[in-house]
N, C-alpha and C positions, 0 to 999 in steps of 0.2 A: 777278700773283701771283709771289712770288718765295720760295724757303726756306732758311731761312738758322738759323745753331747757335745756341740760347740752352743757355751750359754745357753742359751733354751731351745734351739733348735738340733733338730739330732741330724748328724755329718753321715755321709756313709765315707769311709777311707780307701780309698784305692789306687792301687798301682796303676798310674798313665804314666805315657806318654807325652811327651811335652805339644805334639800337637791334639792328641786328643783330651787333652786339658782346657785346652784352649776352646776347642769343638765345642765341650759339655760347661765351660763359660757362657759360652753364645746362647746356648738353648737355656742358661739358667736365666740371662739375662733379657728373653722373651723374644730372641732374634726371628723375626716373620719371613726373610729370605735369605738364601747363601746362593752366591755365584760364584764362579771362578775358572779357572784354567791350570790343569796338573804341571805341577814342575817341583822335582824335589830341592827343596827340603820341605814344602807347602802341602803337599797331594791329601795325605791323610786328617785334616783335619775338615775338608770338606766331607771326605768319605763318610769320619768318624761322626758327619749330622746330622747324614743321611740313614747311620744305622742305626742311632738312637732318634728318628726324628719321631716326636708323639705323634704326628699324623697332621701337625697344620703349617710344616715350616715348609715352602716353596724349596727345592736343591733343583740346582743344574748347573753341572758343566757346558760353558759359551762355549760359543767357537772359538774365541781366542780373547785375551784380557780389557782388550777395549771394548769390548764389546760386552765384557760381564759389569764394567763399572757403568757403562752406560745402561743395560738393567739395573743394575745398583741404584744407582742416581735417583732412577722412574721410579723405585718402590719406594725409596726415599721419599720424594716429594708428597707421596702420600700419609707418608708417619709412621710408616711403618719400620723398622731397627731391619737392617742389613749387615750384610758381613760378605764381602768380596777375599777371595783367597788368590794367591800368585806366589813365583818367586822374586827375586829382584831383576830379573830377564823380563819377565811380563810387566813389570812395571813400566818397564823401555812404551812398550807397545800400548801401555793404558794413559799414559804422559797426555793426550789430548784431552779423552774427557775429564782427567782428575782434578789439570790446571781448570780447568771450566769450571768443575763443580767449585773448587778454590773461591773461585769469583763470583757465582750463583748464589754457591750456597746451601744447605739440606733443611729437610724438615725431619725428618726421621732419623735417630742413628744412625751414621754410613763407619764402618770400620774396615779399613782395608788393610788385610795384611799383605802387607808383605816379606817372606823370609828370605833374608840375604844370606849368602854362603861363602865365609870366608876359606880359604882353601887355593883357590876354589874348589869343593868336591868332588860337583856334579852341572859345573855353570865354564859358560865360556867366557865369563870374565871375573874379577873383583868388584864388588860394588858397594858401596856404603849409602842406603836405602834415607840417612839423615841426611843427607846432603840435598837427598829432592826434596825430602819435607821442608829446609828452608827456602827450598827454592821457590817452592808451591805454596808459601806462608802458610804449613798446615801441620799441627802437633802431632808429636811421635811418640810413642810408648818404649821403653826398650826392656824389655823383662831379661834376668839375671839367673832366674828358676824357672821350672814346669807349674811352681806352686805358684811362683807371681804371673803369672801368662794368663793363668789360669781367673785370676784375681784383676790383672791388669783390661780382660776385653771384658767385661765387665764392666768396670768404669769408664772404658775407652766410649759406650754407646751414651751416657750419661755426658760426659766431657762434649760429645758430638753434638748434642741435641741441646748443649747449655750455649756455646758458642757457634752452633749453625755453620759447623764446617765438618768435613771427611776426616776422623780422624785414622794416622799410621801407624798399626800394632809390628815392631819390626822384632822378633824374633830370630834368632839365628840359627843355624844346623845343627847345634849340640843343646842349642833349648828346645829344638824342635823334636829331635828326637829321644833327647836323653830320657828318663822315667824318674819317678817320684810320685810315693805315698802322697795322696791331695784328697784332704774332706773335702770331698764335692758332696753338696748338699742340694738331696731331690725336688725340694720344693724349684717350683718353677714360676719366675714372675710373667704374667700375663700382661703381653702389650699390645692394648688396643690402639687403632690409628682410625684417625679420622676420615681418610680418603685424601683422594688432591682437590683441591680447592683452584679453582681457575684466579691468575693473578699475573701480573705485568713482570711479576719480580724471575718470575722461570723463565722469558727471554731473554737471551743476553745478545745485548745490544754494546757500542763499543762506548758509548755514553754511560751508558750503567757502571761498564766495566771500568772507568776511568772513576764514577765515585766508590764501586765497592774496595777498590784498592787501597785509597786511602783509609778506609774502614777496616780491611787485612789488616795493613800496616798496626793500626788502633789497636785491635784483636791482640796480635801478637805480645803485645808489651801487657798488656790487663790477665792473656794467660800465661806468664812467665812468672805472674806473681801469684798467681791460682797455685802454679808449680812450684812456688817456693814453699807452699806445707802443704805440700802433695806426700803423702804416707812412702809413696815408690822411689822419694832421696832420702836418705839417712846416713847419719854420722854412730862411731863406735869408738871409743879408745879416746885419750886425752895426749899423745905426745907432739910434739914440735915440729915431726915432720909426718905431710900427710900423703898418702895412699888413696888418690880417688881415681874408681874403675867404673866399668860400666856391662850389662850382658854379663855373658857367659864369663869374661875374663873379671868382674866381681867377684864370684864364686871362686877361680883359680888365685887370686889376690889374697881373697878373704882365709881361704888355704895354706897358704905361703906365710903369710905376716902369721897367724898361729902355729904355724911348724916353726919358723925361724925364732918363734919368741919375743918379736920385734914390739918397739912401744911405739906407737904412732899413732894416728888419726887417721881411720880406714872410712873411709865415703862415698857412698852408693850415688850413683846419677839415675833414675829411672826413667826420667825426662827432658831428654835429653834438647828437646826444641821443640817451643821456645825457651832459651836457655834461664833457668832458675838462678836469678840474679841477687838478687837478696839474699838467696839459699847459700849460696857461693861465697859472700862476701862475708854473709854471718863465721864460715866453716873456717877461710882463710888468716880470719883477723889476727889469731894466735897461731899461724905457723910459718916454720921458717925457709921451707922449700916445700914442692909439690913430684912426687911422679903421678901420671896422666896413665892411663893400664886402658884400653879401646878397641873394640876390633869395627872397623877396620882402618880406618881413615883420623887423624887427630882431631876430629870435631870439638870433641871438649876439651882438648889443650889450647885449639884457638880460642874457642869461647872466655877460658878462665883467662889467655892473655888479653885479649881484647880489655874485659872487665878491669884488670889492673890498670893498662893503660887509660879507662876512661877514669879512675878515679884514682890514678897517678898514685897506685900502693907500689912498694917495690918487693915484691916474690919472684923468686925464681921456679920458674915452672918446665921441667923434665917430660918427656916421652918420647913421642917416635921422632918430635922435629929436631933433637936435640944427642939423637942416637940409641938411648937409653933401651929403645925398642926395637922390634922391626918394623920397616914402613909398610911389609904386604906380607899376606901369609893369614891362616888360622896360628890361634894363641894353643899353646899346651899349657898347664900346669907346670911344668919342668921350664918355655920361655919364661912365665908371670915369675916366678918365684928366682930364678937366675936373675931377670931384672931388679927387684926387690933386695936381693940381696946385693949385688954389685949397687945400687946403690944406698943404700944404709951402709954400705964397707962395713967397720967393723962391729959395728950396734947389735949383731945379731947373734944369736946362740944357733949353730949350726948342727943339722941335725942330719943322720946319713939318711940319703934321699936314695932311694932304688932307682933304676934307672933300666927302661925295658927292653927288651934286645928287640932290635931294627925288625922290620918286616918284612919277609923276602918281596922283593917286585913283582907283580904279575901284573902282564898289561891288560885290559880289558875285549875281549873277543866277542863276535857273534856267536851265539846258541847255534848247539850241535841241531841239528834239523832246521834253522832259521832259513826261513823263507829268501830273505834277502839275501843269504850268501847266492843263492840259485840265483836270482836277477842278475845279481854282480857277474859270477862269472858269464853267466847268457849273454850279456852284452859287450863285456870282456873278450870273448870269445868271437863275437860279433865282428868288431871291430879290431880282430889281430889286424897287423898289418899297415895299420889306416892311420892317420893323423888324427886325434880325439882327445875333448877334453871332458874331464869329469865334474860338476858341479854337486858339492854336494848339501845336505841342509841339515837341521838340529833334531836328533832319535835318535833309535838301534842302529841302524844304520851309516851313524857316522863310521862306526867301528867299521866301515867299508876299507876305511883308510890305511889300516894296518897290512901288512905284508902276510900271506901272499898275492890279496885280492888285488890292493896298492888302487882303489877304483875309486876314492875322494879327496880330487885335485883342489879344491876350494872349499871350506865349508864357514860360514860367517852369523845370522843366523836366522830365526824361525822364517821359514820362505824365501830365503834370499838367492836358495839355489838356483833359483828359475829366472830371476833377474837377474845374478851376478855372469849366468851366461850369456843373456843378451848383450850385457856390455862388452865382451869376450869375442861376440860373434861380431858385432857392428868395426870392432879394431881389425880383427883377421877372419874374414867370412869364408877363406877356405879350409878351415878345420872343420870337423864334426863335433858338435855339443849336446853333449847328455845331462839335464838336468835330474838329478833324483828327490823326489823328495816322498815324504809319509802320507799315510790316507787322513792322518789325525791334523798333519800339517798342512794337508792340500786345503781342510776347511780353515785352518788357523791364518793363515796368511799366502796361501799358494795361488788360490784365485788369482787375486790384482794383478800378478805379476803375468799368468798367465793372458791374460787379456790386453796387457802394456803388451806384449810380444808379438801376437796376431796384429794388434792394432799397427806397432811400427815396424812388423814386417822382419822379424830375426829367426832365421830359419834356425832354430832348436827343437832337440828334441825332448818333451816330459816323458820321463819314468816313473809314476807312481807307483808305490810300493805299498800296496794293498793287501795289510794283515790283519786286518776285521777289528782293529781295534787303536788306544794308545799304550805301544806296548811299552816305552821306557820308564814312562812315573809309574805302573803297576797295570795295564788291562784297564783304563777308564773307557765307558761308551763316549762316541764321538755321533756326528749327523751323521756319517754313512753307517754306522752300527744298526739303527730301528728300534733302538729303546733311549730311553733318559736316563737321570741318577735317581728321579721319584720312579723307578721302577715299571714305569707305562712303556707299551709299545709309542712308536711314533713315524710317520715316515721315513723311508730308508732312502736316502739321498744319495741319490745314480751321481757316482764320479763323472761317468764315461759322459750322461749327457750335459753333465756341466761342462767339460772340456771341449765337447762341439760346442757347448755355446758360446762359450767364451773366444772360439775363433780357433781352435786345434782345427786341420782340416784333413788331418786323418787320425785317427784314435782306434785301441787293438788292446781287447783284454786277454790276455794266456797267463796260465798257471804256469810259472817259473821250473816247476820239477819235471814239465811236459817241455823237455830241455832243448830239443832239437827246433820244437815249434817256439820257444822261447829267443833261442838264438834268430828265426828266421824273421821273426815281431822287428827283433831289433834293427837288422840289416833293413828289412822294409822301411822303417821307420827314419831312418838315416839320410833315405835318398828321396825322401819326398820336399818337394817345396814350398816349405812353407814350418808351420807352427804342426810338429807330431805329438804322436802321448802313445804310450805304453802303460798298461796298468798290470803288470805283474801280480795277481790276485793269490794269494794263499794263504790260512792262517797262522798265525802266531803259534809256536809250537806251546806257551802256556792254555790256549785257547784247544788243542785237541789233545787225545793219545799218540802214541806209538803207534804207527801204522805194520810197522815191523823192524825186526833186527838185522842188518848186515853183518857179514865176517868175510874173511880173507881168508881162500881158500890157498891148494898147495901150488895152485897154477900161479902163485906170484912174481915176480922174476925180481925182487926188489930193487926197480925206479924210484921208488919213494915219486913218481909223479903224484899217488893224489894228496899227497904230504906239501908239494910244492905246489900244488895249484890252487888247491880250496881253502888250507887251512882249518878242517874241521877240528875241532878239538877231542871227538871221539877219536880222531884214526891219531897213533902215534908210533914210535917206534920204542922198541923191549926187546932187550935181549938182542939185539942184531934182527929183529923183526918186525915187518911192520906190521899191526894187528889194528881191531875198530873193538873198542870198550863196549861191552854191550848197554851197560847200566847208562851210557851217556848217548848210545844210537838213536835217531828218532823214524828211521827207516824211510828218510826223505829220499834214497838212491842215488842224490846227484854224485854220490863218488863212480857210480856205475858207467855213465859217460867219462868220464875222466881215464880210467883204467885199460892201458894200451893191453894187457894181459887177459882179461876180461876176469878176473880171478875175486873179485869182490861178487858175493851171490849173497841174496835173501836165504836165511834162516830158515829152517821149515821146523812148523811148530811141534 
């Protein structure tokens, strides 16, 4: 950390992270509440304001993202500066009250992020997060650096509260996490809010909603032109042919065209919609073709053809609709630059580019001592034999999927597991159905579905997979944990009695690694009629120690059976042996059930 003078105020410099840039934005900019819901590429920037919060910012994690924009919205209406967090998957689920607030309207700040993740990395789909904001007539931010993110939600609560709408801070996975030196400067602006004031304008009625649209509509074109000397587009270079990018793949562009040596006209979009029209037209007038550089969707290759077409200039304009790109994928440095050069052909002064050797594959596994591999096989094990389908839903646990557990026949997403088998059961109700899903998930969206089931009657079974916490965005508390992100205890919210209420009409918590009565849960569970549940209770192996070490003793007769049934990652085979890694055991035993030998024994200290 070092501090140093920006004009008269003194900076401190430091190395973030692109989501904790963004965090210590919010709090400069006097943000009163943050809500949200974990999903990477998003998680740490809620975290990161809650660990620096001076003591007056509201933090918590909702249950699930509609439900945090719908807090949002409420502290909104008071004046007070919000900051809702998600990934582009949560957006899906927040899509009711956002379009709402669209048409309502805010009185406070509302900045929603949300991070898209081209790749996908860590998401179950591609999504291009500008496409809602036209959809929802609601402006986007799209920051390029950790420094502009940083810079960008900052303005983003200002932007919000000038034109009385939710603005979209969209960030991507490599701005989110990348780092960068950023003068974030300590003083903090102090935002007082009025309270909510009772007013006709916060119901929405379908009358209202038919005049505010036409006021959107209005909005949208007054801040397109707000956008066209908005600081976050900018032009560089004077040549004929232009280079205009956007996000993370500005920065790879802006890379490229200086390595190649190339003379062109390189142009930043920060704003990406409403699209900066005038900005566009000013940049175009002097050039003689366009490549478009985007992740992920050609938003602004259509945008700038549109704009030609409407004022019948003739440009040719390149990118992904044209081949030049790819149409799906994260951008590398080595794509943007191979584009740029293919087409400039021969314009460019060519420079030897390193090029880095591939990365061995490794598939993604459950953790050595994970709770859940124990569920999987207990009901795996359950159900040899039997006709059975496996539903599964979005966490650690997808990894059920992989071989040799092979126990996630479906997986679509948050909560879906529990409905996708209804519909499953209703076509052929003589199978057996195992819903799985998480304890983080059951409060995200598992409820409903569990309730649609008892109501119409699909005899399935729930497996709740209760690890005391949400273990794939990092250990966040959830309602059944007993604490909050302000750090307060809070009621601990009984699974099991929610699952009676909801209409389960039998329900059965065991600890997964108590394997025999684990298997016996499930078999019970199978042959009742009606709506069952299973809550496999144990924690997250981040969440305890080592209970103790297994090895493999001389009584092994090498089966390699627990090689082929569980799949641990400690046990493997060396040397024509099979052994258990100690430094990776968590002394959870389920290979002890497994072992026709009995040759696997605990460690004595």
């Amino acid at each position: 950390m070092e501090r140093v003078l920006t004009g008269h105020k003194e900076a401190i410099l430091k190395l973030l992270m692109g989501n904790e840039a963004i965090a210590l934005g919010a709090i400069r900019a006097g943000v009163n509440l943050v809500c949200g819901y974990p999903g990477t590429p998003s998680t740490e920037v809620l975290e990161t304001v809650a660990k620096h919060n001076p003591g007056d910012i509201h933090v918590e994690w909702a249950s699930n993202e509609k439900a945090a924009v719908e807090v949002g919205g409420g502290a909104s209406f008071t004046g007070a500066r919000v900051l809702v967090t998600m990934k582009q998957m949560g957006l899906n689920v927040a899509a009711d009250p956002l379009m709402c607030l669209s048409y309502l309207g805010v009185k406070g700040g509302l900045v929603v992020l949300a991070a898209d993740d081209p790749g996908p990395i860590s998401s179950q789909t591609e999504q291009d997060t500008r496409h809602f904001a036209k959809f929802a007539n609601l402006p986007v931010l799209d920051p390029s650096t950790p420094e502009e993110a940083y810079r960008m939600v900052q303005e983003a609560f200002g932007l919000s509260e000038r034109w009385g709408l939710p603005v979209i801070l969209r960030p991507t996975t490599r701005i989110c996490h990348a780092s960068a030196s950023i003068e974030a400067e300590p003083r903090r602006e102090k935002h007082e809010y009025p309270g909510f004031e009772k007013d006709p304008r916060w119901v929405i009625f379908p009358s209202l909603s038919l005049k505010n649209h036409g006021e959107l509509e209005r909005k949208q074109k007054e801040i397109g032109k707000e956008f066209s000397h908005s600081a976050f587009n900018d032009t560089e270079g004077n040549g004929s042919i232009g280079i205009v990018a956007s996000g993370a793949a500005y920065t790879y562009a802006k890379e490229a065209v200086k390595e190649l040596g190339a003379n062109v006209t390189l142009v930043k979009i920060g704003t990406p919609y409403p699209f900066p029209e005038d900005f566009a037209l000013e940049f175009m007038k002097d050039l003689d073709k366009v490549l478009v550089i985007e992740e992920l969707d050609a938003v602004i290759e259509r945008s700038l053809t549109d704009i030609l077409g409407k004022h019948k200039i003739r440009l040719d304009i390149y990118g992904k609709e044209t081949g030049n790109l790819p149409a799906a994928g994260e951008y590398t440095h080595e794509i943007v630059r191979g584009a740029i050069a293919g087409f400039l052909g021969g314009a460019v002064k060519e420079t030897a580019a390193s090029t880095p050797p591939a990365l061995p594959a490794r598939p993604p596994v459950l953790c050595a001592g994970c709770p859940h591999r124990a569920s999987f096989y207990a009901v795996k094990t359950a159900m040899k034999g039997m006709e059975a389908v496996f539903t599964g839903d979005i966490g650690c646990y997808t990894l059920g999927n992989a071989k040799p557990l092979d126990m996630v026949d479906t997986c679509l997403c948050m909560g879906a597991g529990v409905t996708v088998a209804q519909g499953l059961y209703h076509m052929e109700p003589d199978k057996k159905y195992f819903a799985f899903i998480g304890d983080s998930t059951f409060f995200h969206t598992g409820i409903p579905g569990i309730v649609n089931a008892a109501y119409n009657q699909a005899k399935i079974t729930v497996v709740v997979l209760d690890n005391s916490t949400t273990a794939m965005t990092g250990q966040q508390p959830h309602p059944g944990t007993g604490r909050t992100m302000m750090g307060t205890e809070s009621p601990q919210i009984d699974i099991e009695a929610i699952l009676r209420a909801s209409g389960a009409g039998w329900v059965k918590t065991v600890n997964p690694f108590n394997f025999n009565a684990a298997v016996a849960a499930a078999k019970e569970a199978a042959e009742f009629d009606g709506v069952s549940a299973v809550i496999y209770r144990a924690p997250c192996i981040a969440l305890r120690k080592p209970e103790a070490v297994y090895e493999i003793n001389k009584s092994c007769i090498g089966c390699k059976k627990c090689i082929r049934e569980i799949g641990c990652p400690a046990i493997s085979v060396k040397d024509g042996a099979v052994g258990i890694e100690p430094s990776l055991c968590y002394g959870c035993g389920l290979c002890t059930y497994v072992c026709p030998a009995a040759a696997i024994v605990e460690v004595q200290e």
